[in-house]
N, C-alpha and C positions, 0 to 999 in steps of 0.2 A: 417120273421125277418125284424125288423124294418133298415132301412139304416140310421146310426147315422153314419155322417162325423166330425172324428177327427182329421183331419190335422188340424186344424184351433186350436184345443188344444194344439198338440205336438208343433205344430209353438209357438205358448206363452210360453211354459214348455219352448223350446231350448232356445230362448231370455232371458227367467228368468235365465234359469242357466248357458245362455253366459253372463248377465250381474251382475250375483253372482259372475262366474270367473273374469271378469276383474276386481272387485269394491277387489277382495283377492287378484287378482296379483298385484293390485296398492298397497294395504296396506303391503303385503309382500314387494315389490320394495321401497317404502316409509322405512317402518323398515329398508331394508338392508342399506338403502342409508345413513337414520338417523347413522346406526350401524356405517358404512365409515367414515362417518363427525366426529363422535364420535370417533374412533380411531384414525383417522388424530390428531385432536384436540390435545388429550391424548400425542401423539407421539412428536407433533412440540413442546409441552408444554415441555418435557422430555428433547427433543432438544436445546431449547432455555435455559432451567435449567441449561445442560451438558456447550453450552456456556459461561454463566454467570460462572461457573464453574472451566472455563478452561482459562479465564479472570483474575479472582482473581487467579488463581494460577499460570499464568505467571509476574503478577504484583509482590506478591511474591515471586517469583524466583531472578525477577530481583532486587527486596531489598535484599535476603538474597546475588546473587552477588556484589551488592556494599560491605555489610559488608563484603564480602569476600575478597574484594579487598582490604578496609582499614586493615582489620587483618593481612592481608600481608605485607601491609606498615608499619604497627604497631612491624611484626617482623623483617623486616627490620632495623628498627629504633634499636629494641632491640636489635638487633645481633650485631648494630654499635656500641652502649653502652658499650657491655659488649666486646666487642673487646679494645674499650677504658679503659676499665676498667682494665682489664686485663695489657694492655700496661701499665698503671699509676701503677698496682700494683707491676708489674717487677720492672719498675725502681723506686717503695719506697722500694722494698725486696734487689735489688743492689747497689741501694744510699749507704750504707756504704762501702760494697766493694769496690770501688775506693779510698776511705781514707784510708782502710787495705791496699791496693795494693802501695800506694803511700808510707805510714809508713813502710809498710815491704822493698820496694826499698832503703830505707833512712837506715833502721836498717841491712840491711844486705851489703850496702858499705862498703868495708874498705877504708882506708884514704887514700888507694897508688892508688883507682881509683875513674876516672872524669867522668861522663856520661856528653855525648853531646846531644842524640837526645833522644826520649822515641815515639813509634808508636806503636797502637793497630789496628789489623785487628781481628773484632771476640773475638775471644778468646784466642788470642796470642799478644805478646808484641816484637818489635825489640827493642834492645839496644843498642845504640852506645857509647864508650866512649873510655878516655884513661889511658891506667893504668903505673904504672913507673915501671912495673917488672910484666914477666911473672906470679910469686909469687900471688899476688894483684888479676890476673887473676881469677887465680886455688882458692883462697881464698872465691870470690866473686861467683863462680861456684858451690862451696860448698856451703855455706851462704844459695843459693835461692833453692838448692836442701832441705836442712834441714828445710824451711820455709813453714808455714804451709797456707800460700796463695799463693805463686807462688813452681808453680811444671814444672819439663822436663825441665829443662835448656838444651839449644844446642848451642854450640859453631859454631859461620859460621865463620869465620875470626878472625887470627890474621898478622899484620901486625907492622913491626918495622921499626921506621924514624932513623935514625942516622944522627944528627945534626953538 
């Protein structure tokens, strides 16, 4: 048999197909690494989106709180209005009352009594005067009970001068 030496073959096979592997692991490595960059990218892109995002919606926010805050002033204001209004419309609904109040005082005197003071607390009136006979009293007692704007007469005091 002839003696053919092939180490000197395998030597070049292994080299060929160690420098096939490394020339696929660079290309593989290469891919993965492109694939990396390429999802980074993707991701910071996605990121920076969500920023701009969350930018304009605090901007936003803080407009819709100023209107919030003028709405509030606005009902502020309103609620001052109509509290005014309210008050103005009392005293045009009771503007005449006080003229009934005054004419019914007047219509229901009789001749024998003098009012000296007239005081309003509220919803009540003190009366002072002087009359020339218990009679005049009792008369005028009557009077503002039968009177269809003054009601509850209460007598606090009677007192007699003898001159």
């Amino acid at each position: 048999m002839a003696k053919i030496n092939l180490l000197p073959w395998h030597e070049s096979q292994r080299k060929k197909k160690q420098q096939e592997f490394m020339i696929v692991l660079g290309v593989g490595m290469a891919i993965a690494v492109l694939a990396v960059l390429l999802v980074h990218f993707q991701v910071d892109a996605k990121i920076k989106g969500q920023e701009r995002r969350n930018i304009y919606l605090a901007n936003e926010i803080a407009h819709v709180d100023k209107q919030i805050k003028e709405i509030k002033k606005l009902d502020v204001t309103k609620r001052a209005l109509i509290d005014r209004m309210e008050v103005i419309q009392n005293l045009q609904a009771t503007r005449p009352g006080i003229v009934h109040l005054f004419d019914e005082i007047v219509n229901t005197l009789p001749d024998s009594v003098h009012l000296t003071e007239l005081t309003q607390t509220g919803n009540s009136i003190s009366i002072s005067g002087r009359a020339e006979s218990n009679a005049g009293v009792s008369s005028y007692m009557r009077n503002i009970e039968n009177s269809k704007w003054l009601t509850k007469p209460t007598l606090s005091v009677i007192s007699t001068e003898k001159k």
